[in-house]
N, C-alpha and C positions, 0 to 999 in steps of 0.2 A: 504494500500500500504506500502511493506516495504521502511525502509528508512535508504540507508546506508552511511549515513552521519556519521561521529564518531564525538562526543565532549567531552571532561571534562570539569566537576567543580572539584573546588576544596574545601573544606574548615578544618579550624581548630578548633576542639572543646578540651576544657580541660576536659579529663575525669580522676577522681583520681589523679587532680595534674600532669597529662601527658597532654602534646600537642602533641594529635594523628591528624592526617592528612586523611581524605578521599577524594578519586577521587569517583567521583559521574562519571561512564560511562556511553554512550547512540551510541545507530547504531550499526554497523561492525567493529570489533575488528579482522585486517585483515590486507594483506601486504601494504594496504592504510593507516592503521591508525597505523600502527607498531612503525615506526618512532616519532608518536604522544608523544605513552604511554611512549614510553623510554625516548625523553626527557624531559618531564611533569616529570618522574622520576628523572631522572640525576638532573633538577632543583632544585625539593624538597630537594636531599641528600645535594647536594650543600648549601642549604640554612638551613641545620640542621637538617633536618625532620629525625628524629630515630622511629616514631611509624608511618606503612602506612596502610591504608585498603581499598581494591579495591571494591569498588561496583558493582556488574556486574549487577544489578537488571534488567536495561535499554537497555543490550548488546540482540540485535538481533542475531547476527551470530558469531560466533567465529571459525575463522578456523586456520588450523596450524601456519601460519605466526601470528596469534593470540597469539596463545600459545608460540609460541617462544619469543613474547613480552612479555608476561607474565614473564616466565623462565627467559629473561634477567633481569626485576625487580626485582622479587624477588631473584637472587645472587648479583645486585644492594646495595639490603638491609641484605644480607647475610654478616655480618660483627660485630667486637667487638663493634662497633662507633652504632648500628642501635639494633634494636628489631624485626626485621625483618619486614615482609609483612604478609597480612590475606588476605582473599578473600572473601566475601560474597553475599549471595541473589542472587544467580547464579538463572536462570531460569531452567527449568528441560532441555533443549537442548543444554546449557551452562555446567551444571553441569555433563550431561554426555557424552559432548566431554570431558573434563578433569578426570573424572572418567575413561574412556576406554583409555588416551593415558600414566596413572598413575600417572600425575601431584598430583595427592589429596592425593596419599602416601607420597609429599612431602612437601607439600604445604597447611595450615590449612584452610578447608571451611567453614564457620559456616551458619548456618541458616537466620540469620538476622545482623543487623548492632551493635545490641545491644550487642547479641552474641560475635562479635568480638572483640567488646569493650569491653565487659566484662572479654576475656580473655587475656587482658592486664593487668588485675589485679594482681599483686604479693605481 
């Protein structure tokens, strides 16, 4: 049965001397849980967070109202003060709502979380 409860986690791991930040999502990524992601967002920047990456591993559905949550995060962290946002571990019906609506021309996907992490490296 699906289940379209949305939640985050959160947590911070120090990778390479950075304090990157991941949202671990789960459910429907949708105009129910829009509100959620942004300000679980606004929070973090508020609170310093310059390195973010989104987990979608756990995201069942994602629809436009989705994606525009998405979009506002990531110009959120669109700025000199952040290092922006990543996305990772999208499921393949996740991956190619954002593939077809062209988000992924702007927006970095990677494979896995490790992936992401790694390309925080400079």
């Amino acid at each position: 049965m699906v289940n379209p409860d949305f939640k985050i986690t959160n947590e911070q791991i120090q990778h390479q001397d950075k304090p990157v930040t991941i949202f671990h999502m789960r459910g429907w990524l949708d105009a129910q849980s829009e509100a959620d992601l942004f300000s679980a967002a606004e929070e973090a920047r508020t609170q310093g967070v310059r390195y973010l990456v989104l987990n979608l591993e756990d995201i069942q559905m994602l629809t436009s109202a989705g994606i525009r949550a998405l979009q506002k995060v990531y110009k959120l962290f669109l700025s000199p003060e952040t290092s922006g946002m990543k996305l990772c571990s999208a499921p393949p019906q996740v991956y190619h709502a954002l593939a077809i609506t062209g988000f992924l021309q702007t927006v970095p996907m990677y494979e896995n979380l490790q992936a992401a992490l790694t390309s925080y490296e400079m």
